[in-house]
C-alpha positions in Angstrom: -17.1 -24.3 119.5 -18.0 -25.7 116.0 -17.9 -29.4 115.3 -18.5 -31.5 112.1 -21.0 -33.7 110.9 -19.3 -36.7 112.1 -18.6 -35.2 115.8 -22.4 -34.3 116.2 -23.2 -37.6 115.3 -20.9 -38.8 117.9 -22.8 -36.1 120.2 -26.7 -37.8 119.1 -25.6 -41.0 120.2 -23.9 -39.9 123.2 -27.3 -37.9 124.2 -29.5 -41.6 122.9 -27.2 -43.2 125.5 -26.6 -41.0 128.5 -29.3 -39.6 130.6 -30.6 -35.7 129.4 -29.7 -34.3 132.6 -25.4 -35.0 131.7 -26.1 -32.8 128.9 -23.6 -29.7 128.9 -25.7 -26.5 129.9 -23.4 -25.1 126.6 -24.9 -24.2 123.1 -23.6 -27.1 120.5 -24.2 -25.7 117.0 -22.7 -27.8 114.2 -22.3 -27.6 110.5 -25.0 -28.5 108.0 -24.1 -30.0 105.0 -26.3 -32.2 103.2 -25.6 -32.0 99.3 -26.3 -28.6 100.1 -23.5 -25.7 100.8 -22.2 -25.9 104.2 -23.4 -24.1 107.1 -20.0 -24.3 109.1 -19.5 -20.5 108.1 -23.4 -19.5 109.1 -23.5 -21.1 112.3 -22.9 -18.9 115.1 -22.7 -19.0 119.2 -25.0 -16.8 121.5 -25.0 -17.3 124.9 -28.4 -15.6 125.8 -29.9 -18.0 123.3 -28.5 -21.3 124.1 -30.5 -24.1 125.7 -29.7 -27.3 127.2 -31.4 -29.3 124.7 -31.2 -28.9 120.8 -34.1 -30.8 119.3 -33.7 -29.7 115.6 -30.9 -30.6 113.9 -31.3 -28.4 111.2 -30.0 -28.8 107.7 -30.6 -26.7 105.4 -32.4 -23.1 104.8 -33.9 -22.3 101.1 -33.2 -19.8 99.7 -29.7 -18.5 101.1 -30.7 -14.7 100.9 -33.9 -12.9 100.2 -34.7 -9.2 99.4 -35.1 -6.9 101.7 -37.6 -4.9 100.2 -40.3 -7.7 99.9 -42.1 -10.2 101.4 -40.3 -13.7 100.8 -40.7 -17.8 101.0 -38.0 -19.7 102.9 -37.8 -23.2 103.7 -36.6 -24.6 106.5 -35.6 -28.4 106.6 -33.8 -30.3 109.1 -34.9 -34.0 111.7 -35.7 -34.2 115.4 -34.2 -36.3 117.7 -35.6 -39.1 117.6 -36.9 -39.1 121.4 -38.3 -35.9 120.3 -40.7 -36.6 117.2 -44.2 -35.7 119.1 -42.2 -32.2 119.2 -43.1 -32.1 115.0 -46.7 -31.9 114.9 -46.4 -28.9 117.3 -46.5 -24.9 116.5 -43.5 -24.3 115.8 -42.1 -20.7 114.7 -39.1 -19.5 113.0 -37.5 -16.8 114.6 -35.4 -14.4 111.8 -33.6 -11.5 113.5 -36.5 -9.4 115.7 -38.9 -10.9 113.5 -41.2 -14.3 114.8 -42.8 -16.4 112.0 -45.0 -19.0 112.0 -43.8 -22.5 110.6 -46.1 -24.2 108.5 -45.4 -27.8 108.0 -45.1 -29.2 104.6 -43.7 -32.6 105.4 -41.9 -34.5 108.3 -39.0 -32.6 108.6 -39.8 -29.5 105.9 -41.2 -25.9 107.3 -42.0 -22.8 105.2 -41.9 -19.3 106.7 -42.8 -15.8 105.3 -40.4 -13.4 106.2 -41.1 -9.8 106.2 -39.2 -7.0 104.4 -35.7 -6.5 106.5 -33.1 -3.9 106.5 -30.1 -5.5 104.4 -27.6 -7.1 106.2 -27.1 -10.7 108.2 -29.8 -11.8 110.9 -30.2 -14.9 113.2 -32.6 -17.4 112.2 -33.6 -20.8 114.2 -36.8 -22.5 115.2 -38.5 -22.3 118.5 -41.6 -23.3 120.5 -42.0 -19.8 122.4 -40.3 -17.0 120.1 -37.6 -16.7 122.4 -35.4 -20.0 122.9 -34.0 -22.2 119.9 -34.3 -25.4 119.7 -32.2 -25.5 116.7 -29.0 -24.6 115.3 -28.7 -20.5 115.0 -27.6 -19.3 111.7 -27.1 -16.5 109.6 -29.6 -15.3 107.1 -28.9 -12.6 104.9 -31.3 -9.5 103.4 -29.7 -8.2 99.9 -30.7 -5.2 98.6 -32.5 -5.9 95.6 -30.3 -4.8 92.3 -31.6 -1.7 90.0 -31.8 -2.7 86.5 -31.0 0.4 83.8 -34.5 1.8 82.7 -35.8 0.6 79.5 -36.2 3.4 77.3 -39.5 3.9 75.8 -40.3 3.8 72.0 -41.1 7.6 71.8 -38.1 8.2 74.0 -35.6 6.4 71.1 -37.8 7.7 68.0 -37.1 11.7 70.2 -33.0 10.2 70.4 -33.4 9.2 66.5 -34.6 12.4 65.8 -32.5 14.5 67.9 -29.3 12.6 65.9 -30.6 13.6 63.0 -31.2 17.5 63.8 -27.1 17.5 65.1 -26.2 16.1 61.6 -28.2 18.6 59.9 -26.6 21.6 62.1 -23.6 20.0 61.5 -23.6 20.2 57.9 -25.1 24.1 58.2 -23.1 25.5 60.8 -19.6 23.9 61.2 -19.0 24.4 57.7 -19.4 27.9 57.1 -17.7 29.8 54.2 -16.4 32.9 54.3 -17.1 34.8 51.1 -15.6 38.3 49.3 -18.4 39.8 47.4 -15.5 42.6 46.5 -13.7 39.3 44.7 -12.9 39.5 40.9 -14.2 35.7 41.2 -17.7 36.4 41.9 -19.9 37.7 38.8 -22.9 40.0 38.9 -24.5 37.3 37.7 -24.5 35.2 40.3 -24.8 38.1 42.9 -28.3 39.3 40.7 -29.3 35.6 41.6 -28.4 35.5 45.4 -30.3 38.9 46.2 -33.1 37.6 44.1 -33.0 34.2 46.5 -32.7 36.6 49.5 -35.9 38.2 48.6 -38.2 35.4 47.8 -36.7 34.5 51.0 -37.3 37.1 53.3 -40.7 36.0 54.7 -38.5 33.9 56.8 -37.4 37.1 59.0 -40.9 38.0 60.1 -40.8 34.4 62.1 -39.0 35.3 64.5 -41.5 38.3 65.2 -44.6 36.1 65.5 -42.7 33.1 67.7 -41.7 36.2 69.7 -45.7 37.4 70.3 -46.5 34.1 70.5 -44.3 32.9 73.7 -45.7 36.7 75.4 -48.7 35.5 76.7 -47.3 31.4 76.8 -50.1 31.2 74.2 -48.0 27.8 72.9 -46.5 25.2 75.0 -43.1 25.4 76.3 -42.0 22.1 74.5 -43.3 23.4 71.5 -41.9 26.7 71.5 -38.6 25.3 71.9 -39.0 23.2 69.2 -40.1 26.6 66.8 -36.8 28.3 68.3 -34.9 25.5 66.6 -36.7 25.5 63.5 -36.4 29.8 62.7 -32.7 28.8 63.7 -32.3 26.0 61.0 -34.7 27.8 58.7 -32.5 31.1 58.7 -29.3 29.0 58.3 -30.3 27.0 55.6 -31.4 30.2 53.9 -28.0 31.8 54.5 -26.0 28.4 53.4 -28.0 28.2 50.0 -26.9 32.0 49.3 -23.8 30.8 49.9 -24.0 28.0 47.1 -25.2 30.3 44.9 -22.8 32.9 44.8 -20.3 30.2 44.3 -22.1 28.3 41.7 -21.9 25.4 43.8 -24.4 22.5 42.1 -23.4 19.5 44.4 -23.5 20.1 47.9 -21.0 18.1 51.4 -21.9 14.7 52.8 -21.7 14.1 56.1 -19.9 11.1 57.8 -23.0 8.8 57.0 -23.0 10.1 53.5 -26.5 12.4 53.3 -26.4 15.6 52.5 -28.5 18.6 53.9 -31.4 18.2 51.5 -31.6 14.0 52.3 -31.6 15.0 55.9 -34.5 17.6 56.1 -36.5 14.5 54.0 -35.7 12.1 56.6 -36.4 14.7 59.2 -39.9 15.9 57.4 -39.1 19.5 56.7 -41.0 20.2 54.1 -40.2 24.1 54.0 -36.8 22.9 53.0 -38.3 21.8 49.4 -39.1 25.3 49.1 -35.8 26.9 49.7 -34.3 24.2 47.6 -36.2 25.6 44.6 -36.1 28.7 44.4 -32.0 28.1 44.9 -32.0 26.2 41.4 -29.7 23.0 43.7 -31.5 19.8 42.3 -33.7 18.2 44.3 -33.0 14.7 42.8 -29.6 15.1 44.2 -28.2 11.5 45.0 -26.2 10.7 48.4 -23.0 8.0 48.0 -25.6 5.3 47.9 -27.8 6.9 44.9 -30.7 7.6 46.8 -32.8 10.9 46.6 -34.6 13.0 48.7 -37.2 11.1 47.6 -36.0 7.8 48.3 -35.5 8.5 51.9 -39.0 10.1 52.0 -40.5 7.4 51.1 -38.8 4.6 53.1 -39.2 6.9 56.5 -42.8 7.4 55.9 -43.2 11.2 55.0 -46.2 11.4 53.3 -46.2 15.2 53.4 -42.7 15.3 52.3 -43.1 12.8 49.6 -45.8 15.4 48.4 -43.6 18.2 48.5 -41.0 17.0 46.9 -43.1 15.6 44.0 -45.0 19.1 43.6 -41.9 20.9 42.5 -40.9 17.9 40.3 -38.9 15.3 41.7 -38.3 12.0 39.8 -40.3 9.5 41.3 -38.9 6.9 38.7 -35.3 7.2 39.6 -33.6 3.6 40.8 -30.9 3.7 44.0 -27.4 2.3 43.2 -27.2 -1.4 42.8 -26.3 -4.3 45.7 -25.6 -7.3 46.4 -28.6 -8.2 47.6 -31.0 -6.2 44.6 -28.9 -5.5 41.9 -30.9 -3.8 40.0 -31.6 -1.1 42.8 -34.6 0.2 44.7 -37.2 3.0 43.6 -39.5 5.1 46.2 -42.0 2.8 45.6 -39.9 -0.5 46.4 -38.5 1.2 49.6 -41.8 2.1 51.0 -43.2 -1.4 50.3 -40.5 -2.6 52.2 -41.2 -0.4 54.8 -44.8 -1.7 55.1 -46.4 1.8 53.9 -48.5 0.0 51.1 -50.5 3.1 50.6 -47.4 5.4 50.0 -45.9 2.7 47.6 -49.4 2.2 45.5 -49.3 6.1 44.8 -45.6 6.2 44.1 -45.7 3.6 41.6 -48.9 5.3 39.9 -46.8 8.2 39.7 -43.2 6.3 38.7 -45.5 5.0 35.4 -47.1 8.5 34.6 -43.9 10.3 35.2 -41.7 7.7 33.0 -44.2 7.8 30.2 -44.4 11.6 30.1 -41.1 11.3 29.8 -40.6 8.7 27.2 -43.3 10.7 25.4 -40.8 13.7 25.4 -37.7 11.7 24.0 -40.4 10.2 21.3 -40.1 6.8 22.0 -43.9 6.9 22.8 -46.8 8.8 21.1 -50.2 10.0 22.7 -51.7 10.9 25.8 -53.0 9.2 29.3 -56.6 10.0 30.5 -55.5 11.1 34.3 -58.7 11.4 36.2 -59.9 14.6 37.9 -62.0 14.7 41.4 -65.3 16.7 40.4 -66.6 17.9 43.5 -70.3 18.5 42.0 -70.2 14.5 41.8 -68.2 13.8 45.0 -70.8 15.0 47.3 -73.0 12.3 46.1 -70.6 10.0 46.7 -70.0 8.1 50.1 -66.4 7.6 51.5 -66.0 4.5 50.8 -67.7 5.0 47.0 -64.8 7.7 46.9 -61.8 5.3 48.1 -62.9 2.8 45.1 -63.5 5.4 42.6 -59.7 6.7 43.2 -58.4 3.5 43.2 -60.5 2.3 40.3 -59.1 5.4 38.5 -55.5 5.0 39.5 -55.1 1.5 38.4 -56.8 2.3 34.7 -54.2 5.0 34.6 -51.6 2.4 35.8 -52.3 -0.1 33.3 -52.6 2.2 30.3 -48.9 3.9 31.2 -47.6 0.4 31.8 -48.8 -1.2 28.4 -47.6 2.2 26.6 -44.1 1.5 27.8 -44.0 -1.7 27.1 -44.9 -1.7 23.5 -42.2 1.4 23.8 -39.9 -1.1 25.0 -41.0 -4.1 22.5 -40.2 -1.3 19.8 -37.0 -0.5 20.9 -35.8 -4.5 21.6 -37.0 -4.8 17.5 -35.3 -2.3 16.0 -32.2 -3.4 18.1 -33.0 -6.7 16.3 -33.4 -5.0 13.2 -30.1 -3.0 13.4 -28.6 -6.5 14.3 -30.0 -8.4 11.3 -28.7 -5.7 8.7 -25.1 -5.7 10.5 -25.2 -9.8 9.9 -26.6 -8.7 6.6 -23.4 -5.6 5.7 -21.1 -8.3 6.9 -22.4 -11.2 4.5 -22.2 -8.8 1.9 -18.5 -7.8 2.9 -18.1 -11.0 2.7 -19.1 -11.8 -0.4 -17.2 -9.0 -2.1 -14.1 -9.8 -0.6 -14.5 -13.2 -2.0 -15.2 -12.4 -5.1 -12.0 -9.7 -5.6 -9.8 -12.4 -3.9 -10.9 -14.9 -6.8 -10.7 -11.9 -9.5 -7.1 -11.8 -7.8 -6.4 -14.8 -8.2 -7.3 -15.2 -11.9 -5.4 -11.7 -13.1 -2.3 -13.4 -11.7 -2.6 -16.8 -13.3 -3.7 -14.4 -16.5 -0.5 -12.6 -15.9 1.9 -15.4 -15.4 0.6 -16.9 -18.2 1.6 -13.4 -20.4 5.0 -12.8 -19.1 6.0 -16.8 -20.2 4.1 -16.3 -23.8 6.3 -12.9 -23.9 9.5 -15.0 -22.9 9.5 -17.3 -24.8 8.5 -14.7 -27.7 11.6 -12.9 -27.0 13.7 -15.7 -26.7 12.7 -16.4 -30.4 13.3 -13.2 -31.7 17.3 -13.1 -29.8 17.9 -16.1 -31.7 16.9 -15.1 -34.7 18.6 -12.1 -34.7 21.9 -13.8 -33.5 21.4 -16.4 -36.7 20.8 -12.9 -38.8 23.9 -11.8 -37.5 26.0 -14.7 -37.6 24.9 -15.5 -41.2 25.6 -12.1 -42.3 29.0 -11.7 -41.4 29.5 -15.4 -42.7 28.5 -13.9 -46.3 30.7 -11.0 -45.3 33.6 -13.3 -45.0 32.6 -15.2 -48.1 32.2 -12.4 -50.4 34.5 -10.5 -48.7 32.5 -7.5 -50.3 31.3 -6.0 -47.2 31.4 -2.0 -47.8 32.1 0.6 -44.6 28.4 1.8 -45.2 26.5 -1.4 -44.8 28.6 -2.2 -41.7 27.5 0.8 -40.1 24.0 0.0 -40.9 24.1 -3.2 -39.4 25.5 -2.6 -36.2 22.8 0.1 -35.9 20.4 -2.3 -36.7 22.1 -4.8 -34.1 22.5 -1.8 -31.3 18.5 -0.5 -31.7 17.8 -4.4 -32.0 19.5 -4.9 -28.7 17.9 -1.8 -26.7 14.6 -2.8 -28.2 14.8 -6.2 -26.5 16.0 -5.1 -23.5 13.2 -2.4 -23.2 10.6 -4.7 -23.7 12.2 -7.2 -20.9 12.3 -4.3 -18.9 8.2 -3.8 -19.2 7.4 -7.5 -18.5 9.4 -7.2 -15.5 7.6 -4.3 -14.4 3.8 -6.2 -15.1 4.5 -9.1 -13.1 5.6 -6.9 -10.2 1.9 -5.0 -10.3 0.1 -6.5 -7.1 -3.4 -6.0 -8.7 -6.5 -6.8 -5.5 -4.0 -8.2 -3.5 -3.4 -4.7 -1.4 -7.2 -5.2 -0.1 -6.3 -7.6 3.3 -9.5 -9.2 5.5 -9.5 -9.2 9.0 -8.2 -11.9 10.5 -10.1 -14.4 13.0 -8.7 -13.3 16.0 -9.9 -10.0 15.6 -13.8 -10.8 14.7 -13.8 -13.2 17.2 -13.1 -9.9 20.3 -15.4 -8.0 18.4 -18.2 -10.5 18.6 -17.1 -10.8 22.4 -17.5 -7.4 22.5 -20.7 -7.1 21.0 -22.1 -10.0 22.8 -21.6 -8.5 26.4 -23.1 -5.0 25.4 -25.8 -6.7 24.3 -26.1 -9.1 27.4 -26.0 -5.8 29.3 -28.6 -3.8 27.8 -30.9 -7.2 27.9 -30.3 -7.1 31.7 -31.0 -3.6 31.9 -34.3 -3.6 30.0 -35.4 -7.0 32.0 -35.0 -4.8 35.2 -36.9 -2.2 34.0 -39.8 -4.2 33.0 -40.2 -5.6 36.4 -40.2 -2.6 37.8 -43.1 -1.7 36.0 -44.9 -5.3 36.6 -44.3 -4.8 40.4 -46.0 -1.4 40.2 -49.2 -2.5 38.1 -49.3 -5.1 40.8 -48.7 -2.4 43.7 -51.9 -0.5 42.2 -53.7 -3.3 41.8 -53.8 -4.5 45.2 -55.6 -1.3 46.4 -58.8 -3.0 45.4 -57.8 -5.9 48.2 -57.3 -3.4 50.9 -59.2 -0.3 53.1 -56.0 0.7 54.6 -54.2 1.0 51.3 -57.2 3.3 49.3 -57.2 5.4 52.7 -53.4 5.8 52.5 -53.7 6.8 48.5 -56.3 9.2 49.1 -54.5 10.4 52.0 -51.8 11.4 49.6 -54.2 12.4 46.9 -55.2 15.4 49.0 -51.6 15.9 50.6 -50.2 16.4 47.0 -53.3 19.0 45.9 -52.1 20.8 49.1 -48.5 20.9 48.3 -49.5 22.0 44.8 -51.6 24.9 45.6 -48.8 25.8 48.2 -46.6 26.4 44.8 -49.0 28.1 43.3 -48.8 30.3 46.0 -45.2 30.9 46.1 -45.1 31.0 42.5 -47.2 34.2 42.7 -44.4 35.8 45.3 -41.8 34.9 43.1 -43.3 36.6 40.2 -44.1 39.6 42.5 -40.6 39.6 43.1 -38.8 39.9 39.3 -41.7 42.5 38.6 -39.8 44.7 41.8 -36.4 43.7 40.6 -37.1 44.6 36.7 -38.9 48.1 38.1 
């Protein structure tokens, strides 16, 4: 039966006090607890294992469980009896299930023990002086199976789950959004047909690939994995040929996003496809094509990596100087070059910025905000033999930067140009408005004096005629007072009077009648000015296009600081010339690819003219 702690104390000092032999031939086994976690649920009874005397009073075993898989340290720790001390310096073992143990002593009352590997599940463990009998308490010790943690996938294995996300958004975009198309419809022109079997031709070297993956996998002349992987590209290839047809007898120019927002071109640059650049121009679709975010082909060329993408797509003229919308965090937006410095490909971003200046001037020079010409160097292979590797790094890079520097100055001065004649333009608007000014000043004082002028005409002819009604009334009244007097006044001279006295009257009233009209005459008064509220929204107005095309014109000059600087710092770093030459020769490569197809599609309007 179990007891507690208290009970077997009870029982020690009923054994210190009565003789060994009244000892019960019964197994006591108590409960351990000793700032530890009890025992009372461990402890167990056997009746082939009990002995008349327990010498160990054992208290606590260390670690409660081990693995069963694996050799393990436990510690055992417990006190003698006390009339049983001499029993400590003895070779004791620890017994643990069929499994016997030496217990090597590490202080008074402390044992360790190696235990083997066990099958999981609970086992007996005690001390003993022969293997066989305990002299100790008999618990329970348990053997856990050891838990399986998940596999931590390798870094290939997620770049291969990357990838393989990106080749189901790509067949996504090709494949679950199929068009059916009428070629009998009154909506399609010839035009556009004459187009598509033009595409389909330049095309149709893409057919005779499934015929050489088809001799190739024969004889398993490739690998397995690698024949898999061609299978899936003559899939995509033929599909992407089939889709662009389809945008071009539709006229499509823009093309679907997917969920994430890339189209089918900004995937096959994130992917590396480079025979997608290809298909792409011969279809006429633009290449600089912007996803929801404003970023290119390109852009997402460059900040993956793709040096042999970034060359293709720059051999059939992609914009290497066009910014990504702006964020929060860079308002004035990324270029290829900024996204591969991020990235950490310095080489990639030295070469990207030597072409953003060389491609921006050319293209300034075009518009004719520039004038002349950059000396581009041109490897001379007579000379380049001579020349060690390194030699060659630092002549490329020595060339590059002159380039650099010479674009970057011309488009500056283009820019100081353009910032004074905004100045200018400025100046002579101040200068209009001063004059406006001064003209409307001088009518509204030339105003002002024609009225005082004119008021001071219609009084002089008012009081005239005021004069001239009273003289004619004392004409009149001292005429008839004669008439009256004489009495002599004939039928004929009274008629002629009150003619005289009638045109007299209309006469005055006429001329009343014209001063009236003169000082109604409004003279410069119809010309109004504006008004203060109304310059001062117009100077608003002018004040924040200005601010914005300062802010603009400050973003573009850093860009082209930062990519002087990019250059620059080739001279500082191996890895960086490497990387540009690298590229050097990728982009010859991609060029003479052009050339190549430039030939078949020349080949091909000569069959289609014929």
């Amino acid at each position: 039966r179990f007891q507690s702690q208290d009970s077997l104390g009870k029982w020690a000092n009923q054994i210190m006090s009565n003789s060994l032999s009244s000892v019960d031939g019964s197994a006591l086994v108590s409960s351990v607890s000793s700032g530890h976690r009890s025992y009372s649920s461990l402890v167990v009874e056997d009746p082939q294992l009990s002995l008349p005397k327990q010498l160990f009073n054992l208290t606590d075993v260390f670690p409660a469980w081990v693995s069963s898989t694996e050799k393990s340290k436990i510690l055992v720790t417990g006190l003698f009896q006390i009339d049983y001390l001499h029993i400590s310096k003895s070779n004791l073992t620890c017994v643990c299930g069929d499994e016997v143990v030496p217990a090597e002593i590490v202080q008074d009352g402390v044992y360790r023990c190696w235990v083997p590997p066990h099958s999981p599940g609970l086992v007996n463990l005690y001390l003993s002086l022969d293997g066989h009998n305990p002299i100790s308490q008999v618990v329970n010790f348990e053997y856990r199976t050891p838990v399986l943690h998940a596999p931590v996938a390798s870094v290939e294995e997620k770049n291969n789950w990357d990838e393989f996300q990106l080749q189901m958004r790509l067949a996504y975009l090709l494949f679950a959004k199929q068009q059916s198309l009428d070629v009998f419809s009154s909506k399609v022109s010839s035009s556009r047909l004459k187009e598509a079997r033009e595409f389909s031709l330049k095309t149709s070297f893409i057919s005779n690939t499934w015929q050489y993956l088809m001799e190739s996998t024969l004889d398993n002349k490739i690998p397995f994995s690698q024949a898999k992987d061609a299978l899936f590209g003559i899939a995509l290839k033929n599909r992407l040929k089939e889709w662009l047809s389809e945008k071009i007898v539709l006229g499509c120019k823009t093309t679907e996003y997917d969920a994430q927002g890339q189209s089918v071109i900004h995937l096959c640059a994130i992917l590396g496809y480079t025979w997608a650049v290809t298909l792409f121009s011969w279809s006429g679709l633009s290449l600089d094509f912007r996803d929801k975010f404003g970023w290119t082909a390109l852009h997402w060329a460059a900040y993956h990596g793709r040096e042999k993408m970034v060359a293709a797509l720059l051999s059939v003229g992609a914009k290497p100087y066009l910014v990504t919308d702006p964020t929060h965090q860079n308002p004035g937006g990324y270029t290829a070059a900024d996204l591969a410095h991020t990235r950490g490909y310095h080489g990639l971003a030295a070469y990207l910025s030597e072409k953003f200046l060389v491609e921006q001037f050319n293209d300034m020079s075009l518009a004719g905000n520039t004038s002349g010409s950059l000396e581009t160097s041109t490897d001379d292979p007579v000379n380049s033999k001579n020349l060690t590797e390194e030699e060659l790094y630092l002549k490329d890079a020595l060339a590059a930067y002159r380039t650099a520097a010479d674009a970057a100055a011309r488009i500056q001065q283009a820019y100081r140009k353009h910032s004074l004649k905004l100045q200018m333009v400025a100046a002579m608007k101040i200068q209009r408005a001063f004059r406006n000014f001064e003209t409307k000043k001088v009518m509204a004082s030339a105003e002002t004096e024609g009225d005082q002028n004119q008021q001071s005409y219609a009084e002089e002819e008012f009081f005239k005629t005021g004069r001239k009604q009273a003289e004619d009334r004392w004409c009149l009244k001292r005429k008839g007072f004669r008439g009256l007097q004489l009495n002599t006044a004939e039928t004929e001279g009274d008629q002629n009077q009150q003619s005289y006295a009638e045109e007299e009257f209309f006469k005055t009233g006429r001329k009343q009648a014209e001063d009236r009209w003169r000082l109604k005459r409004k003279g410069f008064r119809g010309l109004q000015l504006n008004t203060a509220e109304t310059e001062g929204v117009q100077n608003q107005q002018s004040d924040a296009e200005e601010e914005f095309f300062k802010t603009g014109r400050k973003q573009a000059e850093d860009r082209v600081g930062r990519s002087v600087i990019r250059v620059q710092a080739m001279f500082r770093s191996k890895k960086m010339r490497e990387d540009y030459r690298s590229m050097k020769l990728a982009l010859n490569q991609a060029k003479m690819e052009r050339e190549n197809e430039k030939v078949i599609s020349t080949e091909v309007d000569m069959g289609m003219k014929r």
